[in-house]
C-alpha positions as CSV (number, residue, x, y, z in Angstrom):
1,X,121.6,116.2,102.9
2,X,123.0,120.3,103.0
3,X,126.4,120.3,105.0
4,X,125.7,122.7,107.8
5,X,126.9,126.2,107.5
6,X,128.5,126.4,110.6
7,X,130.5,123.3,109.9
8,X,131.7,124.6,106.1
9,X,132.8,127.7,107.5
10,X,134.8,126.0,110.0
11,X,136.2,124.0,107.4
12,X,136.8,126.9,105.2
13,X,139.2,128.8,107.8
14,X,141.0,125.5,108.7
15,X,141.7,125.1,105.3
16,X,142.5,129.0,104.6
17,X,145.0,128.8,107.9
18,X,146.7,125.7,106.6
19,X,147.4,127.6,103.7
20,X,148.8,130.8,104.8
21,X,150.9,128.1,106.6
22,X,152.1,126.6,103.1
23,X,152.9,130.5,102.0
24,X,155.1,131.0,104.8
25,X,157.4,128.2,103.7
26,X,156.7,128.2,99.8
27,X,159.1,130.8,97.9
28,X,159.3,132.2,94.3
29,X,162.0,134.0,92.5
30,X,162.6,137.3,90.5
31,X,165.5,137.7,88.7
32,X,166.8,141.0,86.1
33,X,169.8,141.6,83.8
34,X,169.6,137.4,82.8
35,X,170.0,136.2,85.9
36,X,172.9,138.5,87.2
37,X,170.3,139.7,90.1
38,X,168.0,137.0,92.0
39,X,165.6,137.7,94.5
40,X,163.6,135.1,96.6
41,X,160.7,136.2,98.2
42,X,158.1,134.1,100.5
43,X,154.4,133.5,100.1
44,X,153.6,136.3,102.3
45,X,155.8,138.8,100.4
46,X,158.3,138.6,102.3
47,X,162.0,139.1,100.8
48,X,164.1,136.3,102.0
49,X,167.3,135.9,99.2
50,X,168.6,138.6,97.2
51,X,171.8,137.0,95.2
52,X,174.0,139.3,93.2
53,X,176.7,138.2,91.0
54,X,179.5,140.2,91.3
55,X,179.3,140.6,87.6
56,X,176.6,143.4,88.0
57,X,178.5,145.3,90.4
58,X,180.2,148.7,88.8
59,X,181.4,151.1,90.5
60,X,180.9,153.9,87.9
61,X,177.0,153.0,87.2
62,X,175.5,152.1,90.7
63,X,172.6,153.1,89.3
64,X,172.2,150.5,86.9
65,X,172.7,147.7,89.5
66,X,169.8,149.2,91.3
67,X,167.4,149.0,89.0
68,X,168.0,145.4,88.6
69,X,167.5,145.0,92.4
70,X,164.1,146.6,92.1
71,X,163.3,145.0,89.1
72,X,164.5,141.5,90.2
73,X,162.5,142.1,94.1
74,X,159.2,143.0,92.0
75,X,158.9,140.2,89.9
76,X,159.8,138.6,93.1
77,X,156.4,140.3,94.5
78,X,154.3,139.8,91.7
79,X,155.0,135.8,91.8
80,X,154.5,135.7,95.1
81,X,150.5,137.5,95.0
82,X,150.1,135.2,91.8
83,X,150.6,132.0,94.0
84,X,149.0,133.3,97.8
85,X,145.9,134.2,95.1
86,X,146.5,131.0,93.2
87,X,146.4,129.5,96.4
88,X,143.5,131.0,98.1
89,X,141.3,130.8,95.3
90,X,141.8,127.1,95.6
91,X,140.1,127.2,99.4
92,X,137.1,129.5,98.1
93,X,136.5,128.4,94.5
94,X,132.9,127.2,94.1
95,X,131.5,129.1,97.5
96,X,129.2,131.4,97.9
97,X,129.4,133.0,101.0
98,X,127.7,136.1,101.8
99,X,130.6,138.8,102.3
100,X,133.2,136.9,100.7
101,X,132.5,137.9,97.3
Protein backbone atom coordinates (compact mmCIF):
# COMPACT_ATOMS: atom_id res chain seq x y z
CA UNK A 1 0.00 0.00 0.00
CA UNK A 2 1.42 3.79 -1.39
CA UNK A 3 2.20 5.96 1.76
CA UNK A 4 0.08 8.99 1.31
CA UNK A 5 1.56 12.11 -0.06
CA UNK A 6 0.33 14.28 2.37
CA UNK A 7 1.72 12.21 5.09
CA UNK A 8 5.55 11.83 3.39
CA UNK A 9 5.66 15.37 2.92
CA UNK A 10 4.83 15.98 6.43
CA UNK A 11 7.41 13.59 7.29
CA UNK A 12 9.90 15.07 5.03
CA UNK A 13 9.81 18.72 6.75
CA UNK A 14 9.84 17.10 10.22
CA UNK A 15 12.73 15.42 9.31
CA UNK A 16 14.38 18.49 7.29
CA UNK A 17 13.57 20.82 10.61
CA UNK A 18 15.16 18.28 12.93
CA UNK A 19 18.05 18.70 10.89
CA UNK A 20 18.64 22.29 10.57
CA UNK A 21 18.34 21.75 14.29
CA UNK A 22 21.45 19.35 14.33
CA UNK A 23 23.38 22.18 12.03
CA UNK A 24 22.88 24.73 14.55
CA UNK A 25 24.66 22.76 17.18
CA UNK A 26 27.15 20.61 14.83
CA UNK A 27 30.50 22.62 14.09
CA UNK A 28 33.54 22.17 11.71
CA UNK A 29 36.88 23.67 11.64
CA UNK A 30 39.22 25.58 9.11
CA UNK A 31 42.52 26.00 9.98
CA UNK A 32 45.82 27.91 7.64
CA UNK A 33 49.60 28.37 8.26
CA UNK A 34 49.55 24.45 10.11
CA UNK A 35 47.35 25.06 12.50
CA UNK A 36 48.65 28.59 13.75
CA UNK A 37 44.95 30.02 12.71
CA UNK A 38 41.65 28.00 13.62
CA UNK A 39 38.38 28.88 12.77
CA UNK A 40 35.06 27.13 13.94
CA UNK A 41 32.15 27.64 12.12
CA UNK A 42 28.48 26.14 12.74
CA UNK A 43 26.20 24.18 10.43
CA UNK A 44 24.51 27.25 9.32
CA UNK A 45 27.65 29.07 8.44
CA UNK A 46 27.91 30.76 11.14
CA UNK A 47 31.52 31.75 12.56
CA UNK A 48 31.58 30.83 16.19
CA UNK A 49 35.72 30.28 17.13
CA UNK A 50 38.48 32.00 15.54
CA UNK A 51 41.72 30.83 17.65
CA UNK A 52 45.05 32.52 16.87
CA UNK A 53 48.22 31.53 18.21
CA UNK A 54 50.26 34.32 19.03
CA UNK A 55 52.86 32.75 16.99
CA UNK A 56 51.20 34.20 13.70
CA UNK A 57 50.99 37.59 14.93
CA UNK A 58 53.80 40.13 13.38
CA UNK A 59 53.67 43.29 13.60
CA UNK A 60 55.72 44.12 10.46
CA UNK A 61 53.53 41.65 8.04
CA UNK A 62 49.87 42.12 9.18
CA UNK A 63 49.08 41.19 6.08
CA UNK A 64 50.23 37.81 6.09
CA UNK A 65 48.14 37.00 9.35
CA UNK A 66 45.14 38.04 7.36
CA UNK A 67 45.27 35.97 4.84
CA UNK A 68 45.40 33.04 7.15
CA UNK A 69 42.24 34.33 8.82
CA UNK A 70 40.46 34.29 5.53
CA UNK A 71 41.92 31.29 4.46
CA UNK A 72 41.38 29.47 7.80
CA UNK A 73 37.19 31.07 7.99
CA UNK A 74 36.75 29.65 4.31
CA UNK A 75 37.71 26.30 4.70
CA UNK A 76 35.65 26.79 7.75
CA UNK A 77 32.68 27.62 5.14
CA UNK A 78 33.29 25.16 2.69
CA UNK A 79 33.06 22.30 5.59
CA UNK A 80 30.24 23.56 6.86
CA UNK A 81 28.01 23.56 3.08
CA UNK A 82 29.72 20.04 2.67
CA UNK A 83 28.00 18.74 5.93
CA UNK A 84 24.35 21.00 5.82
CA UNK A 85 24.42 19.31 2.00
CA UNK A 86 25.70 16.02 3.35
CA UNK A 87 23.03 16.37 5.69
CA UNK A 88 20.09 17.37 3.67
CA UNK A 89 20.74 15.01 1.07
CA UNK A 90 20.31 12.38 3.61
CA UNK A 91 16.42 13.69 4.26
CA UNK A 92 15.75 13.87 0.32
CA UNK A 93 17.77 11.06 -1.17
CA UNK A 94 15.53 8.57 -3.01
CA UNK A 95 12.39 11.18 -3.46
CA UNK A 96 10.95 12.51 -6.11
CA UNK A 97 9.00 15.33 -5.47
CA UNK A 98 7.79 17.54 -8.05
CA UNK A 99 9.72 21.01 -7.42
CA UNK A 100 12.40 19.64 -5.34
CA UNK A 101 14.56 18.51 -7.95
Amino acid sequence: MAMNPQKMLMQMQQQMERVQAELETATVEGSAGGGVVKATVTGKQDLVGLVIDPSAVDPEDVEMLQDLVMAAVNEGLRKSQQLAEQKMGAVTAGLRIPGLG
